[in-house]
C-alpha positions as CSV (number, residue, x, y, z in Angstrom):
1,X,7.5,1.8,16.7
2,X,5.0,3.5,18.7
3,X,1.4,2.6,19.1
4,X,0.4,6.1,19.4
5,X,-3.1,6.9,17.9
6,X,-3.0,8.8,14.9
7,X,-5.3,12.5,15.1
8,X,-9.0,12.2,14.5
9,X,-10.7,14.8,11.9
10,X,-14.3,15.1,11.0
11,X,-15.1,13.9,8.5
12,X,-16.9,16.9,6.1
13,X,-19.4,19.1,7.9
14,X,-21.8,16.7,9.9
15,X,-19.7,13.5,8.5
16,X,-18.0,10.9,11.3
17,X,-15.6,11.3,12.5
18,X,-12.4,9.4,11.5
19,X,-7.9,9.0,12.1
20,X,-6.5,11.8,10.0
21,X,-5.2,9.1,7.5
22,X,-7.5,5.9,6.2
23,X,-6.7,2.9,4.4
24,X,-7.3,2.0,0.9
25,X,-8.1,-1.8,1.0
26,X,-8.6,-2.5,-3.1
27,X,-4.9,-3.9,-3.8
28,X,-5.6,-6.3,-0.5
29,X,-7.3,-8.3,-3.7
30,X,-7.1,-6.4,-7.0
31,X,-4.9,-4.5,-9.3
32,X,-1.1,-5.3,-7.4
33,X,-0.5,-8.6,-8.4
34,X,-0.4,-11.5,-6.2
35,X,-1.7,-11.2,-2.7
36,X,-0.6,-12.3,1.2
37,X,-3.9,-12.9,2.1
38,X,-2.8,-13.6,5.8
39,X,-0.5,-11.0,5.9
40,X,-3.4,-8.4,4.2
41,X,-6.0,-9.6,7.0
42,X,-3.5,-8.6,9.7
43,X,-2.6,-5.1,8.0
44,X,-6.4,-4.4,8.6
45,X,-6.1,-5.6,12.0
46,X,-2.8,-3.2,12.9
47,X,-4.2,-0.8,10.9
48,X,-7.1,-0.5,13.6
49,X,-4.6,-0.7,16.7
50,X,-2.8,2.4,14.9
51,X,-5.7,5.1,15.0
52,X,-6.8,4.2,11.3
53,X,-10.2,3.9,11.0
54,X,-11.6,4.9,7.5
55,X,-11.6,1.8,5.3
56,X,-12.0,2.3,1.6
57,X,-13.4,-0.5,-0.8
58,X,-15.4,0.2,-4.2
59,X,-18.0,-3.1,-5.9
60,X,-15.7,-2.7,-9.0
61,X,-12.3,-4.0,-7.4
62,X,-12.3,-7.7,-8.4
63,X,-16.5,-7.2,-9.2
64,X,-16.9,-7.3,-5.3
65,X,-14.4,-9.7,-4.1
66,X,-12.2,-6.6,-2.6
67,X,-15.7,-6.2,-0.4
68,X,-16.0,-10.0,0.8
69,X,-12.5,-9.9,1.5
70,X,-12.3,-6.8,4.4
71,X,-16.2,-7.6,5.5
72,X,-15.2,-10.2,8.3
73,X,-13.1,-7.4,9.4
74,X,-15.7,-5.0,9.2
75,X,-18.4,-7.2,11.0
76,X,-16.0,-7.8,13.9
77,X,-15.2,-4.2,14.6
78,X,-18.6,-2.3,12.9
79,X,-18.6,0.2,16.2
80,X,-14.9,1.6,15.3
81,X,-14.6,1.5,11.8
82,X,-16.0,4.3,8.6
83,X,-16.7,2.1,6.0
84,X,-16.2,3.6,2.5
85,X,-17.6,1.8,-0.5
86,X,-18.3,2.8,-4.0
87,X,-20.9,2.1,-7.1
88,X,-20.8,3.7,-10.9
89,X,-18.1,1.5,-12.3
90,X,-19.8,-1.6,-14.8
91,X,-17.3,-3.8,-15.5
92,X,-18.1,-6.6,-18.1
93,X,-17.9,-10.2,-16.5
94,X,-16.4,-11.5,-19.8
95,X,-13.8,-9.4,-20.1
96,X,-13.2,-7.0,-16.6
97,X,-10.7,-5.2,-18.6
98,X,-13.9,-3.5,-20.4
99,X,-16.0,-1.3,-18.3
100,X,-18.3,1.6,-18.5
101,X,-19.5,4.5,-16.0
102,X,-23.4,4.3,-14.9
103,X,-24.8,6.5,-12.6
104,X,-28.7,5.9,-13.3
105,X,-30.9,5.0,-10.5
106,X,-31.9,1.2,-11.3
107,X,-28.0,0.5,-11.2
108,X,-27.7,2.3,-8.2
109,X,-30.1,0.6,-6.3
110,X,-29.0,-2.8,-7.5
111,X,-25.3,-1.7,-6.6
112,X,-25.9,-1.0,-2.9
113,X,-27.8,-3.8,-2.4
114,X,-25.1,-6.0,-3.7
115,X,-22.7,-4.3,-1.6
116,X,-24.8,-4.2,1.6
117,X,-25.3,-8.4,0.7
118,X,-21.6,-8.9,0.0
119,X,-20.3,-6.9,3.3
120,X,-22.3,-8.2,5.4
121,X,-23.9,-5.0,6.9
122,X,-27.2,-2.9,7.5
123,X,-25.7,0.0,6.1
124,X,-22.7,1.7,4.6
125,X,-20.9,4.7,6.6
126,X,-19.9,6.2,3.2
127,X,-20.9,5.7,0.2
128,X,-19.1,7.4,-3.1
129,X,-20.4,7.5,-6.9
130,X,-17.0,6.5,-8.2
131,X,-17.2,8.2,-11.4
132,X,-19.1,10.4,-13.1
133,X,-21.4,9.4,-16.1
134,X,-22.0,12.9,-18.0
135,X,-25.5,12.0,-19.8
136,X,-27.3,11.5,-16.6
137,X,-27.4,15.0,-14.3
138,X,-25.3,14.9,-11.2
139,X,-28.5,16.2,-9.9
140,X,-30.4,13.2,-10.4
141,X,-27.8,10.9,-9.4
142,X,-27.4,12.4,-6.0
143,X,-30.6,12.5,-5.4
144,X,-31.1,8.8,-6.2
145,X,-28.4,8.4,-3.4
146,X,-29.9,11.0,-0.8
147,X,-32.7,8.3,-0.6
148,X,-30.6,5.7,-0.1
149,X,-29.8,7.7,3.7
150,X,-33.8,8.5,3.9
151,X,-33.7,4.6,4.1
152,X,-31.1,3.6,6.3
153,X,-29.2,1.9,3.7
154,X,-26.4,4.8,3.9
155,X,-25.3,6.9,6.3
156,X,-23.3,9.5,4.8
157,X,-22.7,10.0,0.9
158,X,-19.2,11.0,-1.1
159,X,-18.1,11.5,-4.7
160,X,-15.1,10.7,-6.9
161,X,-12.9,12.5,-9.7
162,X,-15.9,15.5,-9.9
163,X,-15.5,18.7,-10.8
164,X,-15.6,21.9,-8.6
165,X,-19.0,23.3,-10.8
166,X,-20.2,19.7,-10.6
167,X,-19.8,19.3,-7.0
168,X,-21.8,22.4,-6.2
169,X,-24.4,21.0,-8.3
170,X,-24.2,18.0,-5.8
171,X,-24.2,19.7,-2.6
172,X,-27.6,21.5,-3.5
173,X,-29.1,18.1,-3.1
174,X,-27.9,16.9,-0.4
175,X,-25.4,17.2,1.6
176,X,-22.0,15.4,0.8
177,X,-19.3,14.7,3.0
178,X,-16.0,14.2,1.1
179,X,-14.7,13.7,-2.3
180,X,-12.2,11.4,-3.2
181,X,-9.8,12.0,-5.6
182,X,-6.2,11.9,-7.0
183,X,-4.2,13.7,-4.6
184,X,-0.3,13.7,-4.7
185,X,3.6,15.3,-4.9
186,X,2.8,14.0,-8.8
187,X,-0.9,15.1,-9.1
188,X,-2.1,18.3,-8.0
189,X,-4.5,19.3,-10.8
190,X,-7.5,19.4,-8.8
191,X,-6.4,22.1,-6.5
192,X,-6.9,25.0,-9.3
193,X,-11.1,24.6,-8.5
194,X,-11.6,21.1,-7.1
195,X,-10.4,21.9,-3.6
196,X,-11.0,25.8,-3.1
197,X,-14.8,24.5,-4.4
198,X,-14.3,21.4,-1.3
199,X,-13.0,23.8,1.2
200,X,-15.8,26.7,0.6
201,X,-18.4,24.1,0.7
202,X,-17.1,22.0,3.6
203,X,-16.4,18.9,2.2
204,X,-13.3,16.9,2.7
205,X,-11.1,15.5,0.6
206,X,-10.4,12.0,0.7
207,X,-6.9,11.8,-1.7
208,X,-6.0,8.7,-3.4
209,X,-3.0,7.3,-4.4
210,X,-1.0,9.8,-2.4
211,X,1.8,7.8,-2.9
212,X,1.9,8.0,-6.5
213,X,0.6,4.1,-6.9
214,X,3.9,3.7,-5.1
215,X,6.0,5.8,-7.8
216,X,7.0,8.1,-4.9
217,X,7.9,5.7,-2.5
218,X,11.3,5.7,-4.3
219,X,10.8,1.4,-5.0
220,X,10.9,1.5,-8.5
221,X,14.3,1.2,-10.3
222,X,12.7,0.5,-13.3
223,X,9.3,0.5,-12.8
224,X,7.6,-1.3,-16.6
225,X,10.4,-4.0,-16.0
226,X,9.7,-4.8,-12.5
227,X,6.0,-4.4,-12.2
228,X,4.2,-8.1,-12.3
229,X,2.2,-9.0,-15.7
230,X,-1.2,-8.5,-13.8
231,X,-0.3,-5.3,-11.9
232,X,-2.5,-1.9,-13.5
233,X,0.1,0.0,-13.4
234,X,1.4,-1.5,-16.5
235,X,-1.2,0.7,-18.1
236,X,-0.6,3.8,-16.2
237,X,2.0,6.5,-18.7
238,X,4.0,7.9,-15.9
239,X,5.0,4.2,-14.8
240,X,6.2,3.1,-18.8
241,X,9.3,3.3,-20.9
242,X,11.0,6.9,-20.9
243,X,8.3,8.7,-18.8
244,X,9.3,5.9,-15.9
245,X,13.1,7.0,-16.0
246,X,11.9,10.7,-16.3
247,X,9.9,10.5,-13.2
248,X,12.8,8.8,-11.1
249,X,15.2,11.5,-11.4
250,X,12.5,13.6,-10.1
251,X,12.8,12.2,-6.4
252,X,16.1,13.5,-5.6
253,X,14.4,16.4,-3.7
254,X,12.0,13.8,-1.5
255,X,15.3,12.2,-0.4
256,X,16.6,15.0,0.8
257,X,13.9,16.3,2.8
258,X,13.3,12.2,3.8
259,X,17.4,12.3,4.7
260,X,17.0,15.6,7.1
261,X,13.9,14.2,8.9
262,X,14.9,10.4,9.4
263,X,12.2,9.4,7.6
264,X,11.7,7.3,4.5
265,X,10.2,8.8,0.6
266,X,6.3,7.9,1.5
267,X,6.5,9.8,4.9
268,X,7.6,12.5,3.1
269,X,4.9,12.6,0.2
270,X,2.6,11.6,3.5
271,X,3.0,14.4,5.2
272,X,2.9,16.7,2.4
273,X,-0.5,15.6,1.5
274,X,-1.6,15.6,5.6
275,X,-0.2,19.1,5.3
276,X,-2.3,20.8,2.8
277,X,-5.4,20.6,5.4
278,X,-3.4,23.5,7.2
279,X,-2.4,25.2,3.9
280,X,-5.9,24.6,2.0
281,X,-8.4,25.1,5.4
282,X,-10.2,21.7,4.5
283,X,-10.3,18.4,6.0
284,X,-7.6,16.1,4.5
285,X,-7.5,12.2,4.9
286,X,-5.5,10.5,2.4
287,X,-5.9,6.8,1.9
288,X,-2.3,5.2,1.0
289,X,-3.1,1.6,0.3
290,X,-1.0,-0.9,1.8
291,X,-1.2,-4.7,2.3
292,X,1.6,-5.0,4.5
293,X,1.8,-4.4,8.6
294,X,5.3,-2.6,8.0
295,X,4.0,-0.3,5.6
296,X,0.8,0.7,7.6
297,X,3.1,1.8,10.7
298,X,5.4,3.7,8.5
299,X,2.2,5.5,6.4
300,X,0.9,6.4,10.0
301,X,4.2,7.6,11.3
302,X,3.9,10.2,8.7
303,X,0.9,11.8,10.3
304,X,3.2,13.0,12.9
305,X,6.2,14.3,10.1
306,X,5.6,18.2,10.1
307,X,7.6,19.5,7.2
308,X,9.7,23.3,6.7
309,X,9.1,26.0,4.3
310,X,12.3,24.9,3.1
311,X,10.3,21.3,2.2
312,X,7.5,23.0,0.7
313,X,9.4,25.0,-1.7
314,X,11.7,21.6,-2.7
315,X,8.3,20.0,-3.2
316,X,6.3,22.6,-5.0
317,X,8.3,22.0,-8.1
318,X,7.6,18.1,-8.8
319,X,4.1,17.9,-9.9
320,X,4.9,20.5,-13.2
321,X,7.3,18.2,-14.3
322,X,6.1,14.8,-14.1
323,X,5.9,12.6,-17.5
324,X,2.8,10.9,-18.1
325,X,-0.6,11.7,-17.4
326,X,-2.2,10.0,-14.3
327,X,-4.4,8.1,-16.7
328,X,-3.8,6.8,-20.2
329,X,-8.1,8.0,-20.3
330,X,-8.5,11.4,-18.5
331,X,-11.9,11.6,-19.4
332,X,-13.3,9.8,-16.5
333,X,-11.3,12.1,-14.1
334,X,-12.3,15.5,-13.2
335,X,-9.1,17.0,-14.9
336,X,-10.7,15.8,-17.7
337,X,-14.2,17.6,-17.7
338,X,-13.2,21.2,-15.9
């Protein structure tokens, strides 16, 4: 394929600049099952060559060993890269699978420090509260984090899975330069106030899983039989017994479209998600994660896949009639609070 540089975007008002499609690093080392290591350090390195140059980590994935694993990579290229880390997510060293949110200041500061120690750097290019903890105001939280850029521990700050009300709340603190959250053919719930509130406030969004964990990559035959014991996705509805089958039959459109283009499932639910920064008026830059050189060409390929009416209208059904929800908990999602 071609080593073409992907687009460049800004960012969020006043954020860095960045390719038009990142790179979600956590199942380099956590959630997938068993890892390449080699093969994940060299997905980072292609990655890099391909325009790609938002990488996306949180402290929670593997209680920081998703951050040790990318910071050599980060250290060697610290000019080029937008390093994209997150706190909020306490996770209980006796038992990982047991976790709750915290967004206090004490935990903040003792997250970024960790992650500053574990990565290696002076300071973090973007840094996200991962989830929201509703007892502690989103105004006290941010403003916890806006001193975190006063001292040169962070340059730009993000949030995760917030609502539209609760991101206005944010961005009368201080500024914030994207928000992350689910984003896909399969989930589209925040666009009814998350991303009209993004777009009038000049944020961008940052969507992940815009793949659907992989669902709408068309690999799964049956997806709770072929999924490793250790992979999360055991735990996710839509990817379980009849609502697995359910979702399936729901691709036939994606093939289709992927047919008439020459182009494979992802690029197609790629390029629908790159395309909604044109329909929306917002910044876009999803962050399909990948640990595989193949895969990162063909995600970035789809940067360049420009879909018809004729797609859009195939697509716009898909999302209404998916089985599952996205989460077996919603409550930690924005979906869940608006």
């Amino acid at each position: 394929m071609t080593d073409k540089k992907i687009d460049t975007v800004e960012l969020g008002t006043g954020g860095p600049r960045v390719g038009v499609q990142g790179l979600g690093c956590m199942g380099m080392s956590f959630a997938y099952g068993p890892t390449d290591a080699g093969e994940a350090r060299a997905t980072l390195e292609r990655a890099l060559e391909l325009g790609i140059t938002l990488y996306d980590t949180a402290d929670m994935y593997g209680m920081g060993e998703n951050e040790e694993f990318i910071a050599p990579f980060i250290r060697a290229h610290r000019d080029e890269v937008v390093l994209a880390t997150k706190f909020a997510i306490s996770l209980d060293p006796s038992d990982p699978a047991r976790r709750s949110i915290r967004n206090d200041r004490p935990y903040l500061r003792q997250c970024v420090e960790a992650s500053l120690r574990r990565l290696g750097v002076d300071e973090i290019d973007l840094y996200y509260m991962h989830r929201r903890e509703v007892n502690v105001p989103i105004e006290e939280t941010v403003g916890a984090m806006a001193e975190l850029v006063a001292e040169g521990k962070v340059k730009h700050l993000g949030l995760s899975e917030v609502t539209a009300s609760e991101l206005h709340a944010a961005q009368a603190v201080h500024p914030i330069a994207a928000l992350q959250s689910e984003w896909s053919l399969f989930s589209r719930d925040i666009e009814d106030g998350v991303v009209p509130a993004a777009a009038e406030l000049g944020i961008a969004l940052v969507p992940y899983s815009p793949l659907g964990r992989g669902f709408l990559t068309g690999s799964f035959v049956n997806a709770d039989k072929e999924l490793t014991a250790d992979d999360f996705r055991r735990q996710q509805p839509r990817f379980t017994g009849h609502n697995a089958a359910a979702n399936a039959a729901l691709l036939e459109p994606v093939r289709e479209i992927a047919k008439a283009h020459g182009a494979t499932l992802g690029q197609v639910a790629l390029a629908w998600v790159q395309q909604q920064s044109a329909v929306r008026g917002l910044a876009v830059v999803p962050i399909p994660g990948t640990r595989r050189r193949t895969r990162v060409e063909e995600n970035a390929a789809a940067t360049r896949l420009r879909l018809t009416e004729r797609d859009l209208a195939l697509l716009e059904p898909l999302a209404g009639q998916v089985a599952g929800a996205r989460y077996a908990d919603m409550t930690f999602t924005s979906a869940g609070r608006e």
